[in-house]
C-alpha positions in Angstrom: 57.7 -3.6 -5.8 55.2 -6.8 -6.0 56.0 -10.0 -5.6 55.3 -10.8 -9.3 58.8 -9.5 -9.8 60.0 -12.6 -9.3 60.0 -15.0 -12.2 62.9 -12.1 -13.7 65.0 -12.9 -11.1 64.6 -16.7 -11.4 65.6 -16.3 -14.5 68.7 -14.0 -14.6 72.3 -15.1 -14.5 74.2 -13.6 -11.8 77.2 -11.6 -12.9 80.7 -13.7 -12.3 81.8 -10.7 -9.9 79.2 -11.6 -7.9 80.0 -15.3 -7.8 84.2 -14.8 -7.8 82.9 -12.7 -4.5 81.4 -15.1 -3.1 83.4 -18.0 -3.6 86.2 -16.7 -2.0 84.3 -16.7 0.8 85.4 -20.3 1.1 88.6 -19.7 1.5 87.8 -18.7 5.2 85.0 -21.2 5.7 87.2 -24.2 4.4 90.3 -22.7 6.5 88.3 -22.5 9.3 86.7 -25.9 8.8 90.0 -27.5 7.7 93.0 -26.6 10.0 91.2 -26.9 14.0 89.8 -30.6 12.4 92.7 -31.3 11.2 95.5 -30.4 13.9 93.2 -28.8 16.9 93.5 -32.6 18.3 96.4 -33.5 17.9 98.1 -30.4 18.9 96.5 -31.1 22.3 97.8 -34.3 22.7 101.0 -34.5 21.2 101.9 -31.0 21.5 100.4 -29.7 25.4 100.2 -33.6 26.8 96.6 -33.1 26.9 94.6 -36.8 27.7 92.9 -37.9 24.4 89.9 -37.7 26.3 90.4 -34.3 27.9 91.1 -33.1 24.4 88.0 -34.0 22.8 86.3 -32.9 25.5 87.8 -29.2 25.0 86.7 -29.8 21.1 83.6 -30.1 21.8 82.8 -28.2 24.3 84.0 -25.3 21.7 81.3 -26.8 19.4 78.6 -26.7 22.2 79.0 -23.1 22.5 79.1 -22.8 18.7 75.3 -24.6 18.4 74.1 -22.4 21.2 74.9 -19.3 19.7 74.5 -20.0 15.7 70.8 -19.8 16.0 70.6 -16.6 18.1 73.6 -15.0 15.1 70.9 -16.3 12.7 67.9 -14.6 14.3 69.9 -11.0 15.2 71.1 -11.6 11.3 67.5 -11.4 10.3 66.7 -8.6 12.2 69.4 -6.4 10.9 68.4 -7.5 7.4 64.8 -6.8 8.2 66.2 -3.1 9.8 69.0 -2.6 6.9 68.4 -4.6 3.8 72.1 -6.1 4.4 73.3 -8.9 6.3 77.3 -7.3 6.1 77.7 -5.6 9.6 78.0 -9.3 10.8 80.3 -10.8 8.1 82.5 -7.6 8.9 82.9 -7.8 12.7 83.5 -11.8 11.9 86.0 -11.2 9.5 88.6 -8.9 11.8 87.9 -10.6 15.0 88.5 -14.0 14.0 92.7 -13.9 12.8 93.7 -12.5 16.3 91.6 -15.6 18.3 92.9 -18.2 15.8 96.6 -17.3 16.3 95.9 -17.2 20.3 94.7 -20.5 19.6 97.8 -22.0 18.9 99.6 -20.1 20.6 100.0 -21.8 24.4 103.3 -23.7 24.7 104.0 -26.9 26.4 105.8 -25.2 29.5 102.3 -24.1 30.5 101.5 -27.8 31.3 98.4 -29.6 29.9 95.8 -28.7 32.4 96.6 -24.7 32.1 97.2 -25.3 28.3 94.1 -27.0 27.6 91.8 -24.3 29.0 93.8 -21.3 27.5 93.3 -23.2 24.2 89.3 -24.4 25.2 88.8 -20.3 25.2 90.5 -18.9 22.4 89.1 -20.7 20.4 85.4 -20.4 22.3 86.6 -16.7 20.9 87.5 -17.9 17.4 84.6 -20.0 17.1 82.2 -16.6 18.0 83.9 -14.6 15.7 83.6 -17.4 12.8 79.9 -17.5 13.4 79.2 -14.0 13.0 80.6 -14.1 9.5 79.1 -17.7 8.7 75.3 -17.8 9.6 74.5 -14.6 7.7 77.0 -15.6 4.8 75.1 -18.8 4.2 72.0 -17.3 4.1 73.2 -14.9 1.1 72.8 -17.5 -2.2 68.7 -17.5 -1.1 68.5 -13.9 -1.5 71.0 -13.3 -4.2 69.2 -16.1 -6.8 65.9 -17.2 -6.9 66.5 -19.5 -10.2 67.1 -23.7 -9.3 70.5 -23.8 -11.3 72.2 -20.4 -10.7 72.0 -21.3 -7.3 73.7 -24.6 -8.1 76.0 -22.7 -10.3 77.1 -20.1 -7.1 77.7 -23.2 -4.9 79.6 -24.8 -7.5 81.9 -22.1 -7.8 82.0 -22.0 -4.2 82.8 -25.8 -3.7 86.1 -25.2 -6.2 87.4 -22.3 -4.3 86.5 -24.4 -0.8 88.3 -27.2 -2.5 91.2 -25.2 -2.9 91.3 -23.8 0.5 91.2 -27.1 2.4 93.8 -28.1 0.0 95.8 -24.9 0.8 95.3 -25.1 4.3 95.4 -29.2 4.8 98.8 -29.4 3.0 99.8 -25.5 3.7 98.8 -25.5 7.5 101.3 -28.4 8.7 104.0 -27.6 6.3 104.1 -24.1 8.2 104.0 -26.1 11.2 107.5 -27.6 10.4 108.8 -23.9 9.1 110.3 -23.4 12.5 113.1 -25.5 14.3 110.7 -26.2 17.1 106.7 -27.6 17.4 106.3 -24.0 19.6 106.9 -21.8 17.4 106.0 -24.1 14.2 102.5 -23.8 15.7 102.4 -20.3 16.4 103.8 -19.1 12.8 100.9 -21.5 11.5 98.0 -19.7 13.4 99.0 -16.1 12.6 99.5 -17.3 8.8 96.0 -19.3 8.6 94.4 -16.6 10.7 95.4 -14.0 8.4 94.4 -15.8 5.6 90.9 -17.3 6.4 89.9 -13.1 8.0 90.7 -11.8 3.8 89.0 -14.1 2.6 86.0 -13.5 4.8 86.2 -10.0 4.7 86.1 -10.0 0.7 83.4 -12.1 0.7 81.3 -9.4 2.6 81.0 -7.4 0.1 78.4 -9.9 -1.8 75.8 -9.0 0.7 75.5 -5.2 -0.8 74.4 -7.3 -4.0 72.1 -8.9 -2.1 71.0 -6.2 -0.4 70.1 -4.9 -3.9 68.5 -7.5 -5.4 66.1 -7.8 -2.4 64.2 -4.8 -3.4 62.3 -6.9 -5.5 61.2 -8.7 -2.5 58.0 -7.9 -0.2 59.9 -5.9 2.9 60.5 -8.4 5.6 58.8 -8.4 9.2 61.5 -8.5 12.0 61.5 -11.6 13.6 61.7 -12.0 17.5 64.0 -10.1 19.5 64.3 -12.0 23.0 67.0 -14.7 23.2 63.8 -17.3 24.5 61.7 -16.0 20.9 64.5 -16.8 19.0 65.0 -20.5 19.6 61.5 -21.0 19.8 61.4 -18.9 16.2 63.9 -21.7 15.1 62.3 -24.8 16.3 58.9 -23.8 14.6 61.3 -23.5 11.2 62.1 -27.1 11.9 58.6 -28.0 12.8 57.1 -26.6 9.6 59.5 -27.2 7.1 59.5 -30.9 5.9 62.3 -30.8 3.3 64.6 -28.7 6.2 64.4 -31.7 8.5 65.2 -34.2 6.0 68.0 -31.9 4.7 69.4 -30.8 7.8 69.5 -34.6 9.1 71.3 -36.1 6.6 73.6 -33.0 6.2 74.2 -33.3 9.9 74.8 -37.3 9.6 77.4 -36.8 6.8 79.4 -33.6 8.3 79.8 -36.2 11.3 80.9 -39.0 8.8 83.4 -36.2 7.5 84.4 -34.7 10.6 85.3 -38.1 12.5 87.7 -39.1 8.9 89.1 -35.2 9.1 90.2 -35.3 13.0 91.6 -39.3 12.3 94.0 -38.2 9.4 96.8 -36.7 11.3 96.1 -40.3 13.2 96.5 -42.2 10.2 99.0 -40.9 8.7 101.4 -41.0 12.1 100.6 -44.4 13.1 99.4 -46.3 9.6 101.4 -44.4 7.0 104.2 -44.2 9.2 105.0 -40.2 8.5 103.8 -37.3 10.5 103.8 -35.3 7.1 102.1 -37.8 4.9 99.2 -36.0 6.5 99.4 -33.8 3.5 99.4 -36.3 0.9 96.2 -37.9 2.4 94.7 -34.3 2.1 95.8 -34.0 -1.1 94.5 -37.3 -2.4 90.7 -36.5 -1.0 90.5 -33.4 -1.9 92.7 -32.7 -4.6 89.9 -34.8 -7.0 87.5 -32.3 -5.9 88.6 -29.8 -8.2 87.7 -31.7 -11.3 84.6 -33.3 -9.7 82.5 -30.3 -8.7 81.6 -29.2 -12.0 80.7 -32.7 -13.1 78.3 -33.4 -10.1 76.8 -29.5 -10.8 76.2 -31.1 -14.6 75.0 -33.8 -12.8 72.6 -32.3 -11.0 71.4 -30.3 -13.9 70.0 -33.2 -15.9 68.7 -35.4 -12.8 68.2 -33.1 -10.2 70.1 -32.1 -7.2 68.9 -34.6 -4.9 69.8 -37.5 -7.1 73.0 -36.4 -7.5 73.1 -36.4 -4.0 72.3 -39.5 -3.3 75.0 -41.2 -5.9 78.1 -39.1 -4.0 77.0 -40.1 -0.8 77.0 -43.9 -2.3 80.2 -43.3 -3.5 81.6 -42.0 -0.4 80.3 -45.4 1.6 81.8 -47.5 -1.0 85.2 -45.7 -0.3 84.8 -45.4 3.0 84.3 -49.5 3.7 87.0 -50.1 1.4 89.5 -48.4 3.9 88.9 -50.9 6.5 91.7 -53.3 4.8 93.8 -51.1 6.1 93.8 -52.9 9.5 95.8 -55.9 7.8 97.2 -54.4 5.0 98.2 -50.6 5.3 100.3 -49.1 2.0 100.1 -46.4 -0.7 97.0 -48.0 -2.1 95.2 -45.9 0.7 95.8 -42.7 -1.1 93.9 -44.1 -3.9 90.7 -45.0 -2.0 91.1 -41.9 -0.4 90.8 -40.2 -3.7 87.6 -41.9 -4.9 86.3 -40.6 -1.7 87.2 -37.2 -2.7 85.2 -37.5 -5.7 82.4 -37.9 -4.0 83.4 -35.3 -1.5 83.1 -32.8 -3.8 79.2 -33.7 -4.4 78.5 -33.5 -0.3 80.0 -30.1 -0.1 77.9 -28.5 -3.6 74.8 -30.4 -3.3 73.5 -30.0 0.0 74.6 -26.1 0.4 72.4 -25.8 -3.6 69.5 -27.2 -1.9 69.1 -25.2 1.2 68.3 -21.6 -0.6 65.6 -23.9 -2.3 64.3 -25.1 1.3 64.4 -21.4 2.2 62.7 -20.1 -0.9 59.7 -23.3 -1.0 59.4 -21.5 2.7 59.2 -18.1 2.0 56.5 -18.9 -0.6 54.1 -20.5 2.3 54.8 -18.3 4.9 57.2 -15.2 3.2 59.9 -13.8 3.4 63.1 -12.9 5.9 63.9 -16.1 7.8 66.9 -17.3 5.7 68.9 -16.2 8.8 66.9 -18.5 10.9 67.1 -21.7 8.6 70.9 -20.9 8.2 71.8 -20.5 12.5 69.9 -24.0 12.3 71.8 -25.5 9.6 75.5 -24.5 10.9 74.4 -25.4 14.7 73.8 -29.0 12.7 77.0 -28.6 10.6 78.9 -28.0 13.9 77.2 -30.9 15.8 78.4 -33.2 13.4 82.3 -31.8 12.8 82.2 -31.3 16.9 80.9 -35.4 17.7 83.3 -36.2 14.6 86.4 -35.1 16.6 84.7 -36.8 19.8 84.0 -39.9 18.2 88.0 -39.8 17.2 88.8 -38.9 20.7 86.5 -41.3 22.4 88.1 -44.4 20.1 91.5 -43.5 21.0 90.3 -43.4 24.8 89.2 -46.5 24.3 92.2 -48.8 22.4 94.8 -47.2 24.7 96.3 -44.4 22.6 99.4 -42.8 24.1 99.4 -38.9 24.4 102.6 -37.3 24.4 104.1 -33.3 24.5 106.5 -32.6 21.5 109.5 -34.3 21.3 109.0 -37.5 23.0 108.2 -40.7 21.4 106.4 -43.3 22.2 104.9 -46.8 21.0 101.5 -46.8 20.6 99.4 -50.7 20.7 98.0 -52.4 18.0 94.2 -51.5 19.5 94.9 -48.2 19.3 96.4 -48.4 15.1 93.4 -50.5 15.1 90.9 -47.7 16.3 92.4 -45.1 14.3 91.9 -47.2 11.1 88.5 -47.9 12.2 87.6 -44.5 12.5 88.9 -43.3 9.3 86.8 -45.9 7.4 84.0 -47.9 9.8 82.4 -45.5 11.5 82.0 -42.7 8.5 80.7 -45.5 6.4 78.4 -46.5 8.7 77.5 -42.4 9.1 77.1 -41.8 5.4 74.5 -44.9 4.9 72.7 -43.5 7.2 72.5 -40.2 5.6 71.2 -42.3 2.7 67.6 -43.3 4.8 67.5 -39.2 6.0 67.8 -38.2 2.3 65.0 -40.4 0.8 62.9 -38.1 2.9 63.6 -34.9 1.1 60.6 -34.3 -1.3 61.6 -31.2 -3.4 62.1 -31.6 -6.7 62.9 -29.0 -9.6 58.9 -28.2 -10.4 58.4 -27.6 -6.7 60.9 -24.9 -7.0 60.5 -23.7 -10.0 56.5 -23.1 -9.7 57.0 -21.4 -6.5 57.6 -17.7 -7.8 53.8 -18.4 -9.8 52.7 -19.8 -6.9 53.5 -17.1 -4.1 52.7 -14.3 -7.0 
């Protein structure tokens, strides 16, 4: 079929089975996201006795792997498209893989010691983090092939963002109250895994089933070259992406400041609400105040974006976030309940950073595909979750590399210990400074990104 086929599909609605199928996609992506930022860290060190800087090192070296192999997933995703006409086989393998690595994950106990605990945990979850990837490049390539139209696609990530929501709410408050459903931190953690594990693999695996739609609706489409098959070809393939593509830069660098801004206040939370709050499980209630907001705010920002456009409603949420952010610095002098309630305004705005952004990539992709055609959404999308992981990966570094610094205690499970002002100080700090300072400057990358509505909107015409 020609290309002039289009303008129908910019126009049609896609059916809400597609979109429920989707969405609960998130529920592995946010699990996945959620639960390692969220306890990975602190499992180490107050779990295994792991040194606050050994454990961050571990973190990220499971990230390193994760932006060395995301763009190779993305390529080999492309080619099987290219080969197929689905991206599934991936999201499939992903999907059963990952549950068994996540439960290894937490599975090492303290009698192990920390040096032979920390690099049985650094490689399960090396495994986990493979496995994730298989299931994640090709899945966010999926809403540029299964919409061409400027709002549906806001609509699908919209949808997407409230079942997310819900997941890192499940999983943030979930995840450490099965942590405390056994008598001891061993087992606690163990029950946890398999449970999350479990979880985030259904949810992935249900989700594969959207690329057969997609697989569908791309017979409208021009049949796609296959892209470069040696591992050197591939990077290469990627960086030209990068070099061509204008609006991807400016996307990807401010979507790769602010998952940094978000990882460093995801990986300090357990932190803050030990040391600040004064409660191991008030952990919850934080997640609970920044993302329980969420759920009512992604459809307004979606609205939002509909009357201004997506990048201006982009811009106000990550404006909102700063504000919030700064504000939580006063909780070096005065710490209290009135966090929770900054932390909620921040929450608002979270829900814009997680919709907004992942709406304007299939619009990158598609502004792309009309210059130079069609089949490299895998390639833009193993770019963008190397980024994503950069920034979640130096988040939990940056956390890490604070506590190093004020003198943080690490401990194995049971013991306690006093930790010194600098180091309540630093955790503060990096809950509130440093992803404010992060989030402004996603503001200078994002004044960068030129697309606007009529750009994508004339680009069926255009490529016709």
């Amino acid at each position: 079929m020609s290309i002039e086929a289009r303008p129908e599909r910019a126009s049609a609605r896609l059916a809400p089975r597609t979109i429920a199928l989707y969405a609960i996609g998130s529920v592995g992506t946010g699990g996945y996201a959620t639960l390692p930022g969220l306890v990975l860290t602190y499992f180490l060190t107050d779990n295994l006795g792991v040194a606050a800087l050994a454990a961050g090192a571990i973190v990220t070296a499971a990230k390193i792997w994760d932006v060395l192999i995301d763009p190779l997933i993305g390529a080999a995703s492309d080619r099987q498209y290219a080969r197929t006409g689905s991206r599934r086989g991936f999201m499939v393998t992903g999907a059963l893989c990952l549950p068994v690595f996540f439960a290894l994950t937490f599975a090492v106990p303290p009698s192990w010691g920390p040096v032979a605990g920390g690099v049985c945990v650094l490689l399960a979850f090396l495994a986990t983090a493979t496995a994730f990837s298989l299931f994640q490049v090709p899945y966010v390539a999926l809403p540029a092939e299964l919409t061409r139209g400027y709002d549906e696609r806001t609509r699908l990530l919209g949808w997407r963002v409230v079942v997310l929501t819900a997941a890192i709410l499940l999983f943030g408050a979930g995840g450490p109250a099965l942590r405390k459903a056994a008598d001891d931190p061993v087992t606690g953690y163990l029950v946890m895994g398999v449970a999350a594990g479990l979880a985030i693999g259904l949810g992935m695996l249900i989700a594969a089933r959207t690329a057969r739609t997609a697989a569908r609706r791309a017979d409208a489409l021009p049949a796609a070259s296959l892209p470069p098959s040696t591992w050197r070809d591939q990077y290469l393939s990627g960086f030209r992406t990068l070099r061509r593509s204008q609006p991807f830069r400016a996307l990807l660098g401010t979507f790769v400041l602010q998952a940094l801004a978000t990882g460093t206040m995801l990986a300090g939370a357990q932190y803050l609400a030990t040391w600040v709050l004064r409660s191991e499980d008030a952990v919850t209630l934080v997640f609970v105040a920044l993302v329980g907001p969420a759920l009512l705010a992604t459809p307004v920002w979606t609205a939002v974006s509909r009357r201004t456009g997506k990048e201006r409603a982009f811009t106000a949420a990550s404006a909102l976030f700063t504000a919030a952010a700064l504000v939580l610095i006063v909780a070096v002098w005065a710490p209290g309940g009135w966090i929770y309630g900054a932390v909620a305004v921040a929450g608002i705005a979270y829900a814009g950073l997680q919709s907004l952004p992942m709406a304007m990539l299939p619009d990158v992709i598609s502004h792309d595909e009309a210059e130079n055609g069609p089949g490299q959404a895998g390639t833009f999308t193993g770019i963008w979750t190397a980024g994503e992981t950069v920034g979640f990966a130096l988040g939990a570094t940056a956390v890490s590399l604070t506590l190093a610094a004020t003198g943080y205690v690490s401990t194995v499970a049971g013991v306690a210990v006093t930790q010194p002002e600098a180091a309540i100080t630093g955790i503060v700090l990096s809950f509130s400074l440093l992803p404010a300072v992060l989030m402004a400057g996603s503001l200078l990358t994002l004044r960068r990104y030129r697309l606007r509505r009529e750009d994508i909107e004339a680009a069926p015409t255009s490529a016709a």
